[in-house]
Gaussian input, Z-matrix of N, CA and C with variables (Angstrom, degrees):
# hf/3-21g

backbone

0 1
 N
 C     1     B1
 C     2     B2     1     A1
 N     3     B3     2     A2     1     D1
 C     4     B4     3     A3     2     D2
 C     5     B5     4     A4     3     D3
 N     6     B6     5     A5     4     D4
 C     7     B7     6     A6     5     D5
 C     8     B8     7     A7     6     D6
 N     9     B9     8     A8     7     D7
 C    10    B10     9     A9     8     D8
 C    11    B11    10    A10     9     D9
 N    12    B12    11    A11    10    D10
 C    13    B13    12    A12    11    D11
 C    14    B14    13    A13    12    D12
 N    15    B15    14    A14    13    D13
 C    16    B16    15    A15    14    D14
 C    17    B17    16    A16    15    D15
 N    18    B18    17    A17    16    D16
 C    19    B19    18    A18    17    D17
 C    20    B20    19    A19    18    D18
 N    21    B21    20    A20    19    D19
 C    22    B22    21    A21    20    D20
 C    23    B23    22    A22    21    D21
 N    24    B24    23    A23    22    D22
 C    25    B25    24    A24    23    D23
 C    26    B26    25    A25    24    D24
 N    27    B27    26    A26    25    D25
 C    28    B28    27    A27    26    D26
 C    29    B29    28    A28    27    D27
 N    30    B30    29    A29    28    D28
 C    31    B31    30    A30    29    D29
 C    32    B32    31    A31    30    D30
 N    33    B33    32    A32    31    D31
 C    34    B34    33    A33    32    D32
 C    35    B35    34    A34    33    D33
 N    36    B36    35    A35    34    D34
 C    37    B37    36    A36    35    D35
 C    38    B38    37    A37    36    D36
 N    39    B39    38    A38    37    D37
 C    40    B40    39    A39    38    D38
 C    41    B41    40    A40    39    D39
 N    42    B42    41    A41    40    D40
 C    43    B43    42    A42    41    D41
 C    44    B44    43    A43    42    D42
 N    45    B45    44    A44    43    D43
 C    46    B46    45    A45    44    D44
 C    47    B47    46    A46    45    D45
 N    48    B48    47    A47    46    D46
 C    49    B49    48    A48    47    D47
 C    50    B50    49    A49    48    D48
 N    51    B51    50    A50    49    D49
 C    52    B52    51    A51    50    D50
 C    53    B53    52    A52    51    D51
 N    54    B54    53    A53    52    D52
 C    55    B55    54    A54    53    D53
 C    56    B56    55    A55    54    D54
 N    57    B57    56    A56    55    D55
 C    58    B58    57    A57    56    D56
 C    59    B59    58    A58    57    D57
 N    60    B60    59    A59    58    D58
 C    61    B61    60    A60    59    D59
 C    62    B62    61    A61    60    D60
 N    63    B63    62    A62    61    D61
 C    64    B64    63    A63    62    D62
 C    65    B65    64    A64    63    D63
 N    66    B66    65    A65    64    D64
 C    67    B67    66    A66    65    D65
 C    68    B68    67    A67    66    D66
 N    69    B69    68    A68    67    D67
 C    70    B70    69    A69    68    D68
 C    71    B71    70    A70    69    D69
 N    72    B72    71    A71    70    D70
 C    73    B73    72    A72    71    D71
 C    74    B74    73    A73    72    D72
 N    75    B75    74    A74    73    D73
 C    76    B76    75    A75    74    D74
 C    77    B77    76    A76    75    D75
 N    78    B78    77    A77    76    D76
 C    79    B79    78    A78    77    D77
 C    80    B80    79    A79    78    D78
 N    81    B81    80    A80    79    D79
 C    82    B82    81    A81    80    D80
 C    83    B83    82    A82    81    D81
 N    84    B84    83    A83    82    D82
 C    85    B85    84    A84    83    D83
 C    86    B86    85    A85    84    D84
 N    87    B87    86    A86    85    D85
 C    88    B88    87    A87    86    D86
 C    89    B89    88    A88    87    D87
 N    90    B90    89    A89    88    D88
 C    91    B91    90    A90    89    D89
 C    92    B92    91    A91    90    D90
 N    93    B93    92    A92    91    D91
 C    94    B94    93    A93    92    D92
 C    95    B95    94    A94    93    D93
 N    96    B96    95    A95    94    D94
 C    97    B97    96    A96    95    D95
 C    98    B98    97    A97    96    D96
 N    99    B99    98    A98    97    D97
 C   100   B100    99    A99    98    D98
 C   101   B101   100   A100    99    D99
 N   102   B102   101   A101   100   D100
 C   103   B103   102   A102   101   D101
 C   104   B104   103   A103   102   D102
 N   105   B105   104   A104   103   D103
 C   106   B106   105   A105   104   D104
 C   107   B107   106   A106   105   D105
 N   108   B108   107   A107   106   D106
 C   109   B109   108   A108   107   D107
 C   110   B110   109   A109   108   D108
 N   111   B111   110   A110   109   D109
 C   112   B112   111   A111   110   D110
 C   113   B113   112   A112   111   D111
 N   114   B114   113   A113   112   D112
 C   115   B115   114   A114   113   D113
 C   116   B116   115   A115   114   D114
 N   117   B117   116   A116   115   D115
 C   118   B118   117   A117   116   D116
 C   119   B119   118   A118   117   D117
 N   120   B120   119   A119   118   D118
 C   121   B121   120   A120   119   D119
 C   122   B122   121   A121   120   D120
 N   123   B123   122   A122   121   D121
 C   124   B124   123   A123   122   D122
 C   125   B125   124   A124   123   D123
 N   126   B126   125   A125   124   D124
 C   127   B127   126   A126   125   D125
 C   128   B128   127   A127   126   D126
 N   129   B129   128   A128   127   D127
 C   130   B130   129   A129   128   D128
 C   131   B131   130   A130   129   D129
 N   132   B132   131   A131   130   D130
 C   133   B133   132   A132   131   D131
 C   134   B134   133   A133   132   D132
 N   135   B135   134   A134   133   D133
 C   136   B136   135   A135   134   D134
 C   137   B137   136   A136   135   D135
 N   138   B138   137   A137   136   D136
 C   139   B139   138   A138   137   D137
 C   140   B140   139   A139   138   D138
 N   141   B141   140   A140   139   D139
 C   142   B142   141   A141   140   D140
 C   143   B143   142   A142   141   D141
 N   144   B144   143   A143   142   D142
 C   145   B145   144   A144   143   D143
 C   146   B146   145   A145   144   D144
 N   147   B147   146   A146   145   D145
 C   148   B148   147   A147   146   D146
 C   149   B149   148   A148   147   D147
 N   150   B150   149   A149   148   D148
 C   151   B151   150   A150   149   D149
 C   152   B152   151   A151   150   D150
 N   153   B153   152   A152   151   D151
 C   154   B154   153   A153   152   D152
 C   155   B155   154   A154   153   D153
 N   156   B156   155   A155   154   D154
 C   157   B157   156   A156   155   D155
 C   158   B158   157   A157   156   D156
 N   159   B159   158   A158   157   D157
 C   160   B160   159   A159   158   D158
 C   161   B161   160   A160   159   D159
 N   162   B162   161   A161   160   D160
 C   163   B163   162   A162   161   D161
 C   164   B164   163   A163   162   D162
 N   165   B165   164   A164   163   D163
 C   166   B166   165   A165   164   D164
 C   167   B167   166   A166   165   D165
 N   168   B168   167   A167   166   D166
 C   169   B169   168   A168   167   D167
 C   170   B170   169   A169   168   D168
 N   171   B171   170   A170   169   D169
 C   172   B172   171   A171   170   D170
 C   173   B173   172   A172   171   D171
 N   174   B174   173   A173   172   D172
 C   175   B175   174   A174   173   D173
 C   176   B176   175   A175   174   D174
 N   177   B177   176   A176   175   D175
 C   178   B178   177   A177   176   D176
 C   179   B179   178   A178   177   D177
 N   180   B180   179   A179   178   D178
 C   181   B181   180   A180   179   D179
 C   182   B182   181   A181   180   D180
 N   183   B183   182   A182   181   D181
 C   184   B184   183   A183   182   D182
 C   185   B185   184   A184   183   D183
 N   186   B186   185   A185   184   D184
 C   187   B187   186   A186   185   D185
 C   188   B188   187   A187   186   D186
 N   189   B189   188   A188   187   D187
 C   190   B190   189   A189   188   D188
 C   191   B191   190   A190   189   D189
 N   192   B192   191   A191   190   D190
 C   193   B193   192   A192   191   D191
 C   194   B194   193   A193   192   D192
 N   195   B195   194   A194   193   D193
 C   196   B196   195   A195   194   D194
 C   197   B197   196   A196   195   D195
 N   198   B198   197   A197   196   D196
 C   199   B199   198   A198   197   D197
 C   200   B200   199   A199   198   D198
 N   201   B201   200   A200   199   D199
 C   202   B202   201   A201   200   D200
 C   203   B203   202   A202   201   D201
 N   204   B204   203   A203   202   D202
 C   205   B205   204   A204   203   D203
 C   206   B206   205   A205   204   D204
 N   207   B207   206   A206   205   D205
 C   208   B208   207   A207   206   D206
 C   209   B209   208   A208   207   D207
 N   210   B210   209   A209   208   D208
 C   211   B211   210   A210   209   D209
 C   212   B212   211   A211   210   D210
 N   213   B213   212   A212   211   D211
 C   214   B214   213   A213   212   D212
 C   215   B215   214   A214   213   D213

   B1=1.4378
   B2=1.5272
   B3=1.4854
   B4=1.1118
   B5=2.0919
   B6=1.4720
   B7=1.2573
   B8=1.7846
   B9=1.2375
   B10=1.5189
   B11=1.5872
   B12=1.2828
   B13=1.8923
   B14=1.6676
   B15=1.4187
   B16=1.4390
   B17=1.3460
   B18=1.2329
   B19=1.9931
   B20=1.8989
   B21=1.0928
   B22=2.1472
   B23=2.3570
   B24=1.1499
   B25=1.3278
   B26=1.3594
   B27=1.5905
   B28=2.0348
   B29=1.6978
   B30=1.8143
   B31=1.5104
   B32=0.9535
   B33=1.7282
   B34=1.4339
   B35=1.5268
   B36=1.5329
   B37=1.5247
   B38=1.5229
   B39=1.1210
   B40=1.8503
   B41=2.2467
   B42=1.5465
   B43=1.9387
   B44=1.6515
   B45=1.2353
   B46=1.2445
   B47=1.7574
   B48=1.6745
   B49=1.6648
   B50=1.7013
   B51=1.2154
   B52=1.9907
   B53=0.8077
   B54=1.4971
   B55=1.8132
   B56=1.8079
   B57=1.1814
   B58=1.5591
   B59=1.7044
   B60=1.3851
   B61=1.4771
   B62=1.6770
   B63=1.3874
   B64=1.3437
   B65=1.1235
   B66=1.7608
   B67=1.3091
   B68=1.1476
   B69=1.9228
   B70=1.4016
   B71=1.4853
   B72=1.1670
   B73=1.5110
   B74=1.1973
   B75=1.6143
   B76=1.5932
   B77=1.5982
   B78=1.5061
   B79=1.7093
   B80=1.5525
   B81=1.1321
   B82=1.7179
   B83=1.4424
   B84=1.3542
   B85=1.9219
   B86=1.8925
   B87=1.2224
   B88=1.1530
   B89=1.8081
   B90=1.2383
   B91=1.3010
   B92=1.2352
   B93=1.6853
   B94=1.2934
   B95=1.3886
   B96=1.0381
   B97=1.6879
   B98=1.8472
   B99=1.3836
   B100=1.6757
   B101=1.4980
   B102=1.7420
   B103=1.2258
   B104=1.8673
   B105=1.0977
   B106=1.4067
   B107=1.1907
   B108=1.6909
   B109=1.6609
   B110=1.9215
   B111=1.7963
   B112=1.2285
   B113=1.4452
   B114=1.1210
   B115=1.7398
   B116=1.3412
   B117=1.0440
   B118=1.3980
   B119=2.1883
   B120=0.8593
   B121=1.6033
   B122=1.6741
   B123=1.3927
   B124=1.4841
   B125=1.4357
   B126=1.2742
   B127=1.3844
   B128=1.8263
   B129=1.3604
   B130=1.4447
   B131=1.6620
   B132=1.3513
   B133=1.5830
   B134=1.8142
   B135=1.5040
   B136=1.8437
   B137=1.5841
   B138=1.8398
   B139=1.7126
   B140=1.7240
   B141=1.5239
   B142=1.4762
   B143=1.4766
   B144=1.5111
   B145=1.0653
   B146=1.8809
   B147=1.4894
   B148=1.7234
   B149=1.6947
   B150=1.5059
   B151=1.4879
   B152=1.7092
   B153=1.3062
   B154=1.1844
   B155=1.7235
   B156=1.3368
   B157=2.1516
   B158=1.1952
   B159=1.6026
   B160=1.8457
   B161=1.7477
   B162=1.0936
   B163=1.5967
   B164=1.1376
   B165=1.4047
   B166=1.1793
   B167=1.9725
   B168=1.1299
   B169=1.9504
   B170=1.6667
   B171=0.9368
   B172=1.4810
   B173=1.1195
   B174=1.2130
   B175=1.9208
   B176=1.5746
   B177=1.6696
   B178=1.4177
   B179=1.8601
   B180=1.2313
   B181=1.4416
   B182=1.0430
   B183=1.6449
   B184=1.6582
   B185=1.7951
   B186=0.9925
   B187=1.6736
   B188=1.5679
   B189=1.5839
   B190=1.8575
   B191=2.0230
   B192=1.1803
   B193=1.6709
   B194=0.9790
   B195=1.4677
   B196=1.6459
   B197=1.9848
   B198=1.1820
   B199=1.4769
   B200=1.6582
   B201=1.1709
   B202=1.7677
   B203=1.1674
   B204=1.4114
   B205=1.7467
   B206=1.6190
   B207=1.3206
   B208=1.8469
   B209=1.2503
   B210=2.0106
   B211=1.2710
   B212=1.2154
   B213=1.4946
   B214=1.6664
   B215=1.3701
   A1=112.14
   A2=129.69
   A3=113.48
   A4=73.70
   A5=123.96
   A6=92.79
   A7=106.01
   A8=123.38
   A9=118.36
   A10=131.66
   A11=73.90
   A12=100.90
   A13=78.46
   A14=120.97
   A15=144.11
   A16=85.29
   A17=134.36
   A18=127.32
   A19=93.47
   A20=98.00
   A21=95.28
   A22=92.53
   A23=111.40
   A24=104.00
   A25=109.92
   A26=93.56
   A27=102.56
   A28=115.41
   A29=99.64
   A30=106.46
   A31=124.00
   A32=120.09
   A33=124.55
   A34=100.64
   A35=128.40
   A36=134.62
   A37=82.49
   A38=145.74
   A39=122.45
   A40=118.67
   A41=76.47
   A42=105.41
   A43=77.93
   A44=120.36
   A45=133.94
   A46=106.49
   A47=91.64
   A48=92.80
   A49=107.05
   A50=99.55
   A51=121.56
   A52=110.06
   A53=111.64
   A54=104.28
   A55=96.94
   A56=95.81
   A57=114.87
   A58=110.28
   A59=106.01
   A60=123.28
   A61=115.70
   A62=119.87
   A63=124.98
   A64=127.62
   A65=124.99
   A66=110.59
   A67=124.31
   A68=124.24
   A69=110.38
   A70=108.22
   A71=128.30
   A72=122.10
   A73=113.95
   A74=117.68
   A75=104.63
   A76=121.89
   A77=87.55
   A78=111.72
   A79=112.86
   A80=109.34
   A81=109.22
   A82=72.89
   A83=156.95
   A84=118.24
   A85=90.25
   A86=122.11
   A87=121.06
   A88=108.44
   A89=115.29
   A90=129.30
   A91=128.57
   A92=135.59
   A93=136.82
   A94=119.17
   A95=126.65
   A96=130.25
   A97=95.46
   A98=110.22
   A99=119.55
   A100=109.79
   A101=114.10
   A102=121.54
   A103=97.29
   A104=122.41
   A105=116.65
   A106=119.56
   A107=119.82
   A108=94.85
   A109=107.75
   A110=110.16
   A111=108.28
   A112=139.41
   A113=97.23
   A114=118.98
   A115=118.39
   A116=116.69
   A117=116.50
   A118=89.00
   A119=130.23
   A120=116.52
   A121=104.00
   A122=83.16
   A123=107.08
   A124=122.48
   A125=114.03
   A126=138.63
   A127=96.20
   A128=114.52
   A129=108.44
   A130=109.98
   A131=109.85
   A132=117.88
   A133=102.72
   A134=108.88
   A135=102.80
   A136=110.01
   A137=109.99
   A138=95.69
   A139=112.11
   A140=107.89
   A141=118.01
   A142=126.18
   A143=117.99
   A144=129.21
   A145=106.00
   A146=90.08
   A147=93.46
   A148=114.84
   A149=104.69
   A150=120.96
   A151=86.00
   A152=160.00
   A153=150.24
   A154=118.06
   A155=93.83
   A156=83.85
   A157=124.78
   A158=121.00
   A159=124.73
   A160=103.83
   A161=116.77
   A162=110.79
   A163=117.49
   A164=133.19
   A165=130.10
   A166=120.56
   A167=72.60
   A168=68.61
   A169=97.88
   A170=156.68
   A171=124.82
   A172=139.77
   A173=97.56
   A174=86.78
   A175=124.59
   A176=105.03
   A177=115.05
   A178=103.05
   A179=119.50
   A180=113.26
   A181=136.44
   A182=106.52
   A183=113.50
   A184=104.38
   A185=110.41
   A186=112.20
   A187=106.93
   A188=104.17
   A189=102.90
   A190=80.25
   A191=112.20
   A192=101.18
   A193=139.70
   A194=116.52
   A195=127.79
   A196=82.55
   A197=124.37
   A198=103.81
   A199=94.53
   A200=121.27
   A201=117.74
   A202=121.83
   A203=138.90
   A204=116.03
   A205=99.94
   A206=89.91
   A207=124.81
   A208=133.09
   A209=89.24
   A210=110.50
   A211=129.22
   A212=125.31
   A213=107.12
   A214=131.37
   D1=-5.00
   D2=-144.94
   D3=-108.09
   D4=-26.59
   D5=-175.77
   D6=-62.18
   D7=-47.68
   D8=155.66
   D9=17.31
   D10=-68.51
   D11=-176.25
   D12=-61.72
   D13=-101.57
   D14=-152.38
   D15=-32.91
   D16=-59.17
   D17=-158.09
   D18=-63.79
   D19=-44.67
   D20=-169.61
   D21=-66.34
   D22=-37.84
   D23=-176.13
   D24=-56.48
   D25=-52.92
   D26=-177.56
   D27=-37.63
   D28=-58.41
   D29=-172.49
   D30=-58.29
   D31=-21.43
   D32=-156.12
   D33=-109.00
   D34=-12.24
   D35=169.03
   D36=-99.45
   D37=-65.05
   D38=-173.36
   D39=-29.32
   D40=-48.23
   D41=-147.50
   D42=-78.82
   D43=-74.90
   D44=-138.29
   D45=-77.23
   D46=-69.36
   D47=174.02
   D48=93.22
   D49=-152.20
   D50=156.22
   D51=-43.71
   D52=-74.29
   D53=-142.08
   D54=-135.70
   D55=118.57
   D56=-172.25
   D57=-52.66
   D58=-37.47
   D59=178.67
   D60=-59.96
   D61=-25.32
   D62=153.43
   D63=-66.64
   D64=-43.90
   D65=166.37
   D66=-84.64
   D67=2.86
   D68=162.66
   D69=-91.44
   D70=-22.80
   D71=169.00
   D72=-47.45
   D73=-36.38
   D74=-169.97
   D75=-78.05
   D76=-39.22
   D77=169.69
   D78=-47.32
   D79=-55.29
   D80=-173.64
   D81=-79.18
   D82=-66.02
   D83=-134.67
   D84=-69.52
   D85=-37.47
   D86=-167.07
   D87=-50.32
   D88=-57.07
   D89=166.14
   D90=-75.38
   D91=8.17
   D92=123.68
   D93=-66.93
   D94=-37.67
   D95=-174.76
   D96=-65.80
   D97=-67.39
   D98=176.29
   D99=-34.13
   D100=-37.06
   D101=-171.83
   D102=-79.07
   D103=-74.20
   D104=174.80
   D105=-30.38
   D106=-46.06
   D107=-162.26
   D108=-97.37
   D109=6.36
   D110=151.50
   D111=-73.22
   D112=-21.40
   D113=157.57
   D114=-90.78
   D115=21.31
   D116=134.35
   D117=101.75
   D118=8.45
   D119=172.82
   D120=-116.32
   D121=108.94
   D122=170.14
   D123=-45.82
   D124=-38.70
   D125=-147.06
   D126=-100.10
   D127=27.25
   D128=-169.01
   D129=-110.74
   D130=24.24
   D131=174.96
   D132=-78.57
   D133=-32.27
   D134=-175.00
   D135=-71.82
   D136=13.98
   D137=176.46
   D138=-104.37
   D139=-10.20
   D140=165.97
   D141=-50.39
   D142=-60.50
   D143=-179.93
   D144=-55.98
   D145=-45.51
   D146=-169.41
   D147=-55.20
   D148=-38.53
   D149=-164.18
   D150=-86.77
   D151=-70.67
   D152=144.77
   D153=11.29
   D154=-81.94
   D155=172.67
   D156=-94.50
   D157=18.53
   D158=135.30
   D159=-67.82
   D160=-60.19
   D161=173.41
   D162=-42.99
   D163=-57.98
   D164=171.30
   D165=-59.23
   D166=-36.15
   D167=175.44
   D168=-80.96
   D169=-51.31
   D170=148.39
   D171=-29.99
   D172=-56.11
   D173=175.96
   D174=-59.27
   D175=-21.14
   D176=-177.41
   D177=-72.48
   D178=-49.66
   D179=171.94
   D180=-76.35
   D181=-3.92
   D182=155.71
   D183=-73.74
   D184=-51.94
   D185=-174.47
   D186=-42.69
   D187=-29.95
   D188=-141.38
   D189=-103.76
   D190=-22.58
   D191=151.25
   D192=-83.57
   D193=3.18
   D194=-166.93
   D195=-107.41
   D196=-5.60
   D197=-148.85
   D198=-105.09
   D199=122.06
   D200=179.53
   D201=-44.70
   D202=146.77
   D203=-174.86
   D204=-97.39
   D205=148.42
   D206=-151.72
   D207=35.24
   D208=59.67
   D209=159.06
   D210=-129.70
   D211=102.15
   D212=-161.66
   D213=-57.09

């Protein structure tokens, strides 16, 4: 069991990383797009990218509030 442990650590520093809010941004854009083109609109690949750099523009102004002032 203990490689277990180490394989769930690996995926979750691979998947996860920093900032948790990136790998749920991708997950939900991944599963809104899946959701659109099961309902029938083909044309539902232009909501990935969008839901991608809203995540990122969050996570960037969480960082840039977490960051002390005049400290890079």
């Amino acid at each position: 069991m203990k490689w277990l442990r180490r394989f769930g650590a690996f995926c979750y520093g691979f998947f996860v990383g920093d900032d948790v809010r990136l790998a749920v941004g991708v997950i939900v854009g991944i599963g809104a797009v899946d959701w659109l083109v099961r309902a029938g609109h083909n044309t539902g690949w232009w909501l990935l990218p969008l839901i991608v750099i809203a995540t990122l523009v969050v996570s960037l102004r969480h960082a840039i509030r977490q960051t002390p002032a005049g400290r890079p």
